[in-house]
C-alpha positions as CSV (number, residue, x, y, z in Angstrom):
1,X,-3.0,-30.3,-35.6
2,X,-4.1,-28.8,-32.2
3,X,-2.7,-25.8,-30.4
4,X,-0.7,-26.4,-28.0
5,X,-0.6,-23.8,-24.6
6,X,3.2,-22.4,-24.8
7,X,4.6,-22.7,-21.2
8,X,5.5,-18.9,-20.0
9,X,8.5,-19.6,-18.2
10,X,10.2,-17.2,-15.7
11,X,12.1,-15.4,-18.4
12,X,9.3,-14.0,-20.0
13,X,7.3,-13.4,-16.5
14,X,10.8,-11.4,-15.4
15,X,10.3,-9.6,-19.7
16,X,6.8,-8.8,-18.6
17,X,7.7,-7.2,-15.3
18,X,10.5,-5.0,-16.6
19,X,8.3,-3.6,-19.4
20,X,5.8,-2.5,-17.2
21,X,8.5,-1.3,-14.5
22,X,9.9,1.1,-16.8
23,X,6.1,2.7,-17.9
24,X,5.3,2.5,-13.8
25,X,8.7,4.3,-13.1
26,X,8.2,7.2,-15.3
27,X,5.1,8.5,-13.6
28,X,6.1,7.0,-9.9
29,X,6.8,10.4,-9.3
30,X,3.6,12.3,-10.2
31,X,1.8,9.6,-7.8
32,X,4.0,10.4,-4.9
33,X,3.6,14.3,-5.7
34,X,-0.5,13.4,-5.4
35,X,-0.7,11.1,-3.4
36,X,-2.9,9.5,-6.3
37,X,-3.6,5.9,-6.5
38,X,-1.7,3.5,-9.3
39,X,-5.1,2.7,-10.8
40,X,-3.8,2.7,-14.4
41,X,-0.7,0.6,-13.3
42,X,-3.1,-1.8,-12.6
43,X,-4.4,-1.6,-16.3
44,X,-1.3,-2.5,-17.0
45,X,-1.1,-5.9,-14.4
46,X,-4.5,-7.1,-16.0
47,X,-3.6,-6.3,-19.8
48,X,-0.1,-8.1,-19.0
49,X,-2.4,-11.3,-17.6
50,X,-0.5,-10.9,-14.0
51,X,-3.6,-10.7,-11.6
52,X,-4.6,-14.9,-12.5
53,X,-0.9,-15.8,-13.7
54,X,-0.4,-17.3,-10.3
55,X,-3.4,-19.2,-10.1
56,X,-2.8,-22.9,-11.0
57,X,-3.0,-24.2,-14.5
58,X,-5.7,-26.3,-13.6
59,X,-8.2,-23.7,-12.6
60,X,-7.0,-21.4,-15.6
61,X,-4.4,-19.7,-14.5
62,X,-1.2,-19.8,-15.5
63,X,0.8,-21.6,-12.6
64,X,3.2,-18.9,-11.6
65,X,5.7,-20.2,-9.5
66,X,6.1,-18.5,-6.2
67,X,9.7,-17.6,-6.5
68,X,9.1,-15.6,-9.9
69,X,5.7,-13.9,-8.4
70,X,8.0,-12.5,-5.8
71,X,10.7,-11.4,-8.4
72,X,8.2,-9.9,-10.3
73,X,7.1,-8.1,-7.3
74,X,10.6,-7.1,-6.2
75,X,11.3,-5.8,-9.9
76,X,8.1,-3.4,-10.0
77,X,9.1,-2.4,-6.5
78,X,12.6,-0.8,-7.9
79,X,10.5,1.6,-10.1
80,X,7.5,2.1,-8.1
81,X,6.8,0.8,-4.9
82,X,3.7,2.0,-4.3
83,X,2.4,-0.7,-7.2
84,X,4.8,-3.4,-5.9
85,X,2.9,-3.0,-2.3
86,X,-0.1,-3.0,-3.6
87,X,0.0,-5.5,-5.9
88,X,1.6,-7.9,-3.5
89,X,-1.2,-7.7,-0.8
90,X,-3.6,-9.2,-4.1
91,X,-0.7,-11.8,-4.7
92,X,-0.5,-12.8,-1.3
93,X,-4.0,-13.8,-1.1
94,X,-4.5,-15.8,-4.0
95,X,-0.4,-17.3,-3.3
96,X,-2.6,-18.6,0.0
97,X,-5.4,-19.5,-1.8
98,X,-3.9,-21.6,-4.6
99,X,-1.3,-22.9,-1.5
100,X,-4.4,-24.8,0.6
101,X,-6.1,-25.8,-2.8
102,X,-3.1,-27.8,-3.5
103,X,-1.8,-28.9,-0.3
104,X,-5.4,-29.2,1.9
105,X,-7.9,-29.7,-0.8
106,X,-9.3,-26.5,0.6
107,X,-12.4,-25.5,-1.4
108,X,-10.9,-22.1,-2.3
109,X,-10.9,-23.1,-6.3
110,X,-14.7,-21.0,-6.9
111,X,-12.5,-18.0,-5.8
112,X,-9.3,-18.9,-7.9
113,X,-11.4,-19.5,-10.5
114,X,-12.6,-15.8,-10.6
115,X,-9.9,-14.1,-10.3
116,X,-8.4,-15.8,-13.5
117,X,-11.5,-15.7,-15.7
118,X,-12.4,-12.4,-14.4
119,X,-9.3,-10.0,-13.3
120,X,-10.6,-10.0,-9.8
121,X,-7.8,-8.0,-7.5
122,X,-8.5,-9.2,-3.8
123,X,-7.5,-6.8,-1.2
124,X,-6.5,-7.8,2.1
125,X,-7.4,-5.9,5.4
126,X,-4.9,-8.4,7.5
127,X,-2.5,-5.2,8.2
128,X,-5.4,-3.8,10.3
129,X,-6.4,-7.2,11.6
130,X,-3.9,-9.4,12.6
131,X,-5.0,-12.4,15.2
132,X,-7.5,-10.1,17.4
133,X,-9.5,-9.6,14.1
134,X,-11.5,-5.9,14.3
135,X,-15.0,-4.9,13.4
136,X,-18.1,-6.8,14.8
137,X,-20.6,-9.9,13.4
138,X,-23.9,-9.7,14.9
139,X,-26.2,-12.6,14.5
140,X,-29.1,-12.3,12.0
141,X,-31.5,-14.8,10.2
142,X,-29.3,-16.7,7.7
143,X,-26.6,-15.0,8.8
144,X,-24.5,-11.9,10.3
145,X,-24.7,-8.2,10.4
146,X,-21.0,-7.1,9.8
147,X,-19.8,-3.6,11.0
148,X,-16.1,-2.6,10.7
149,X,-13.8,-0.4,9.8
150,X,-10.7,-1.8,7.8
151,X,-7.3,0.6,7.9
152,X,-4.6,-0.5,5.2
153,X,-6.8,-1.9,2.7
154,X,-4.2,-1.4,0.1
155,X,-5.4,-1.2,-4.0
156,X,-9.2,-0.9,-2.7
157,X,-9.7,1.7,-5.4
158,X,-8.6,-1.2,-8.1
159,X,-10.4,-4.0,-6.0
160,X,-13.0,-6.2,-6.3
161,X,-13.4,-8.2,-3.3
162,X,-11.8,-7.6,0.5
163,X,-10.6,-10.5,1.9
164,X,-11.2,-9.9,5.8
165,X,-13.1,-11.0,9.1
166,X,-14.7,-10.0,12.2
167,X,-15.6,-10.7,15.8
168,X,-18.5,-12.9,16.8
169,X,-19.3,-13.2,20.1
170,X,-20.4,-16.9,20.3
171,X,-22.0,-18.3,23.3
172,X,-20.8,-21.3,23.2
173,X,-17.2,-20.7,21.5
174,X,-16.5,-17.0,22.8
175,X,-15.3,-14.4,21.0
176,X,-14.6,-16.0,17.4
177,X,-13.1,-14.7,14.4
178,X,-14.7,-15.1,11.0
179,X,-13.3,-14.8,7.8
180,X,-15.0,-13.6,4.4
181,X,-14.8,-12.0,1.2
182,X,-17.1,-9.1,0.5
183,X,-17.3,-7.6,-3.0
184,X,-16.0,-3.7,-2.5
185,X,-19.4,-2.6,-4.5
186,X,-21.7,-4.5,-1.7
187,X,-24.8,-2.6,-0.2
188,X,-22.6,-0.8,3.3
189,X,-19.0,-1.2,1.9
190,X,-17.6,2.5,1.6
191,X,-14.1,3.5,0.9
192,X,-12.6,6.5,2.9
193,X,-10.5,8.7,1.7
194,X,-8.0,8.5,4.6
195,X,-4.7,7.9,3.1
196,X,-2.1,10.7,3.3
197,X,0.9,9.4,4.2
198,X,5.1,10.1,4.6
199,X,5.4,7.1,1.7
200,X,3.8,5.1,-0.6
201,X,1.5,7.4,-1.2
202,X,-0.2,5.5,-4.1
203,X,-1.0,2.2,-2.6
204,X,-4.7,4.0,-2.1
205,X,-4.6,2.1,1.3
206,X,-7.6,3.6,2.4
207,X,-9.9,2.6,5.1
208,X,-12.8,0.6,4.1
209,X,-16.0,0.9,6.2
210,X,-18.9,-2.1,6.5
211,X,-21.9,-0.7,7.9
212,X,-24.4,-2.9,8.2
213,X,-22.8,-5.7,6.1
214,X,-24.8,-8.8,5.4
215,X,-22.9,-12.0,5.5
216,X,-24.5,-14.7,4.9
217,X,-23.9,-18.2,7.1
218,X,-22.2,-19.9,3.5
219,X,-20.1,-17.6,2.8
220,X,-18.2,-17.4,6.1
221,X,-14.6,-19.4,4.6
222,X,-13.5,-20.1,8.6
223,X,-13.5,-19.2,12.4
224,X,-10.9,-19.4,15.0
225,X,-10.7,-18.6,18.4
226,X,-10.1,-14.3,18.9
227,X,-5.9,-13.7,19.8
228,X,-4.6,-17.0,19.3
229,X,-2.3,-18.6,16.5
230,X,-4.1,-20.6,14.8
231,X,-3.0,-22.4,11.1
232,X,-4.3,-20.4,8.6
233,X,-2.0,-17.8,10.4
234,X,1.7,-20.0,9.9
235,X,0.1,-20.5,5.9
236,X,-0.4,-16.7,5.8
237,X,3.2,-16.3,7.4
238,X,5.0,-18.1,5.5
239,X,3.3,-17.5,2.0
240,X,2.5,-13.3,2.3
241,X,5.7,-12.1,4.1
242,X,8.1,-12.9,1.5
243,X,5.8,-11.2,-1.3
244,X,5.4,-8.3,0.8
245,X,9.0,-7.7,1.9
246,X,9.9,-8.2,-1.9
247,X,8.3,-4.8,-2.9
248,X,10.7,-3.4,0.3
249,X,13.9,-5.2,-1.5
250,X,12.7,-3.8,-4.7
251,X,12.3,-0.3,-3.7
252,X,15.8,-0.2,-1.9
253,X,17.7,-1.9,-5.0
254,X,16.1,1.2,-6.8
255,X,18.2,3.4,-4.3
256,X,21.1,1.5,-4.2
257,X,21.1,2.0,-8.4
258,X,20.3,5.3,-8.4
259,X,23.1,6.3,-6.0
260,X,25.6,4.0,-7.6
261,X,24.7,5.8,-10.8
262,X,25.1,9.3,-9.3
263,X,28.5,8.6,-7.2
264,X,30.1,7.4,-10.5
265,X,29.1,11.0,-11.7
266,X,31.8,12.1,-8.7
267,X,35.2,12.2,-8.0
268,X,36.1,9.1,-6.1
269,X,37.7,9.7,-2.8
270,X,37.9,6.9,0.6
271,X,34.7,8.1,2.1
272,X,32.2,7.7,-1.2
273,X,34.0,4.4,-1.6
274,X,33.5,3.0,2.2
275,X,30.0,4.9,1.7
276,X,29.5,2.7,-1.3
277,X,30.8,-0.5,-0.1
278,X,28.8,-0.1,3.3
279,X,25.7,0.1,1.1
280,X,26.3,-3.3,-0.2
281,X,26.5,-5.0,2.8
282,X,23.3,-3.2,3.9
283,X,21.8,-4.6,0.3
284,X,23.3,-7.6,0.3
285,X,21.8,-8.7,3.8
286,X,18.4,-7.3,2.8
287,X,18.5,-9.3,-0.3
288,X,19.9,-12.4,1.4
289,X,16.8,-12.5,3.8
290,X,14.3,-12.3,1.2
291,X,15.8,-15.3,-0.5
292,X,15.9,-16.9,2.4
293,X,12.6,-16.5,3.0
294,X,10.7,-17.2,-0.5
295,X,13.1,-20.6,0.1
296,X,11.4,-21.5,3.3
297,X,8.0,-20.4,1.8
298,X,8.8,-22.8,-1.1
299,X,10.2,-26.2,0.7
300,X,9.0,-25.7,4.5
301,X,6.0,-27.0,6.2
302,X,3.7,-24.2,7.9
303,X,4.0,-24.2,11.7
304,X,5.4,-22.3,14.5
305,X,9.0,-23.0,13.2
306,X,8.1,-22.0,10.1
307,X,6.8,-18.4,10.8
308,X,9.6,-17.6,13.2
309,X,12.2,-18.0,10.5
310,X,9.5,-16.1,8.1
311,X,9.4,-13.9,10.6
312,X,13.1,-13.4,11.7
313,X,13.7,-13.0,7.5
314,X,11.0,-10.0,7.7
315,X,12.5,-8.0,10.4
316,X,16.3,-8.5,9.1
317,X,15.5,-7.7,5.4
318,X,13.1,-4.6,6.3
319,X,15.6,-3.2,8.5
320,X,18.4,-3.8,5.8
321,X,16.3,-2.5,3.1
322,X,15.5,0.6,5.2
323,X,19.5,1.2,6.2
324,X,20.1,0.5,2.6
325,X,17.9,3.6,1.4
326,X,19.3,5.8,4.5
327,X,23.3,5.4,2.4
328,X,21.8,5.8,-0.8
329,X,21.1,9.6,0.8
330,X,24.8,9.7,1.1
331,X,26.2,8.2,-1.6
332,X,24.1,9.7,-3.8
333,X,24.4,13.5,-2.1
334,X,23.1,16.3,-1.4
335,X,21.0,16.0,-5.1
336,X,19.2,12.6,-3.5
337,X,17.8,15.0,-0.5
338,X,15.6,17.5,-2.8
339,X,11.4,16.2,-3.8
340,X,11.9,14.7,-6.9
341,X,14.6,12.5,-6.6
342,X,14.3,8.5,-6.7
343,X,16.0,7.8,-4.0
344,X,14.4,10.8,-1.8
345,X,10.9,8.9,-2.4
346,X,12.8,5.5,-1.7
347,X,13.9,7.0,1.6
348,X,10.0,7.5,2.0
349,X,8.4,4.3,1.1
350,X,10.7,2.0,2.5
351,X,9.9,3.0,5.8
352,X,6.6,0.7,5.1
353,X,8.5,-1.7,6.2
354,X,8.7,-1.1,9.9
355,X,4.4,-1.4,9.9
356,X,3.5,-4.9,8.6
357,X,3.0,-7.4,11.3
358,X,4.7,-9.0,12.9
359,X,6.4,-5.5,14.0
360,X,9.7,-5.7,15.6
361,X,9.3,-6.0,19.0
362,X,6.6,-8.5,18.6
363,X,8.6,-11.0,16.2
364,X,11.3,-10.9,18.9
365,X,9.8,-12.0,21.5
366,X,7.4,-14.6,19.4
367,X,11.5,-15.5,18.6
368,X,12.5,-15.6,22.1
369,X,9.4,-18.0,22.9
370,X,10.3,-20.0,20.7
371,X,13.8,-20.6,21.4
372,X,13.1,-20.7,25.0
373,X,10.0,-23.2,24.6
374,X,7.4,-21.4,25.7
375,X,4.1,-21.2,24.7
376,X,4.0,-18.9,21.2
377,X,0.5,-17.8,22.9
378,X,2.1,-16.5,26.0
């Protein structure tokens, strides 16, 4: 009789994730004390198959549905969020990789195909990037000279290839934006040590410097015109946010635990409890955006629409998950406000949140636009 290949369904994704939570958990601390990177956490996403589990069955992954990959990202996130960031910048990439192989027979399956066969953690510099692009692409024979330096290149110290772009001035087209991946060993890729930082301290988001790149002329993926939305931005919208904010949910669930845990210690008395019951509300909206979102990532169509509701989800659960943390300090007490505690470090990370594009004041007014009509472009 043949073997059959047993269906991993999300039970025993969500069994995978909690076993390595409570090993990442134990050591969060010592990271956050160092500001060290998670590199052995990562031993533990490859040994556990999570770097290709969301790549599709038929180009050897595993098929990981997009709801669980964000569950799994929230769970890691209550015990360490530095490896929940991280890894979610890697998901992200191949979530919008595996999205325009399936739904635009994009040719992004050589890729997929790596990363499953070979553990290959992409790192994404679109923190640092955004529609402008950064860095320059200078014309050569066969190709383009690529000089740039990448800020938030989170889990570069685990990564194999950074997924980014830079400016071409084109004669004809103007200032153009090209996309690539370059392998994080390539001749002029250097890693900085610049990252010291209030929170998540172990993301090891680095800056990356390209001096002198070579890219060649096949391996550009795309162009687009320099500042403008273009479609590859509503995919990224509507596929990375929700894995992002998850790690954000995760790490202020791991508050809102911890201070539950240490007010039961307590006497209760009308302020603790109003304290406590305010907390929900602040938890309960952050976690009510995210769903919201991975449910408009999973059924929506990418477009303007599309990214505004992504959007609106990012800055309501972000500034919930953030609140969330800030009454975990008070529920939890004076014990919560000493190095150490979880939810001290919790305080610290979540404020990630506020930096990921599209910040605050830019999604309101991409918001505004849209509800008024006007041209997302301005």
């Amino acid at each position: 009789m043949l073997a059959t290949t047993e269906t991993k369904t999300p039970d025993h994704w969500y069994g995978v994730a909690d076993r390595i939570a409570a090993q990442i958990g134990a050591r969060a601390g010592d990271h956050d004390r160092d500001g060290s990177f998670v590199a052995e956490n990562y031993d533990l996403l490859r040994e556990a198959g999570l770097i290709g589990a969301a790549v599709p069955v038929e180009l050897g992954g595993d098929g990981l549905d997009y709801a669980t990959l964000c569950g799994i990202v929230r769970r890691l996130g209550k015990s360490c969020g530095s490896t929940a960031l991280a890894f979610s910048m890697h998901c992200h990439q191949v979530a919008v990789a595996a999205w325009r192989w399936r739904h635009m027979q994009a040719p992004t399956d050589g890729l997929l195909r790596r990363v499953a066969a070979e553990n290959l953690v992409l790192v994404s510099s679109g923190g640092s990037d955004w529609l402008q692009g950064s860095g320059t692409a200078t014309r050569v024979e066969g190709g383009f000279l690529i000089n740039a330096r990448k800020i938030f290149s989170s889990g570069c110290q685990a990564g194999s290839i950074l997924m980014t772009s830079a400016v071409y001035d084109d004669p004809e087209a103007g200032a153009s934006v090209l996309h690539f991946g370059v392998p994080l060993g390539a001749e002029g890729v250097t890693i900085l040590d610049t990252w010291n930082t209030m929170g998540m301290r172990g993301t090891g988001s680095h800056d990356v410097e390209l001096k002198d790149v070579f890219l060649a002329d096949a391996a550009v993926s795309g162009r687009r015109p320099q500042g403008k939305w273009h479609p590859l931005f509503h995919i990224i919208s509507m596929i990375a946010f929700p894995l992002i904010y998850a790690a954000y949910v995760g790490v202020a669930e791991g508050a809102r635990d911890a201070a539950i845990e240490a007010a039961r210690k307590k006497p209760a008395n009308a302020g603790l409890i109003a304290l406590a019951g305010e907390m929900q509300n602040a938890f309960w909206t952050a976690e009510t955006a995210l769903d919201a979102m991975i449910a408009t990532a999973e059924t929506a169509a990418p477009g303007p629409e599309t990214t505004s509701a992504v959007m609106t989800g990012r800055t309501v659960a972000g500034r919930a998950a953030i609140r969330t943390t800030e009454l975990a300090l008070e529920v939890a007490g004076g014990a919560a406000f000493y190095k150490g505690s979880l939810v001290e470090r919790a305080f610290r990370d979540v404020q990630g949140a506020r930096f990921h594009p599209l910040q605050e004041p830019a999604q309101k007014e991409f918001g505004g636009r849209m509800a008024l009509g006007l041209d997302i472009d301005g």
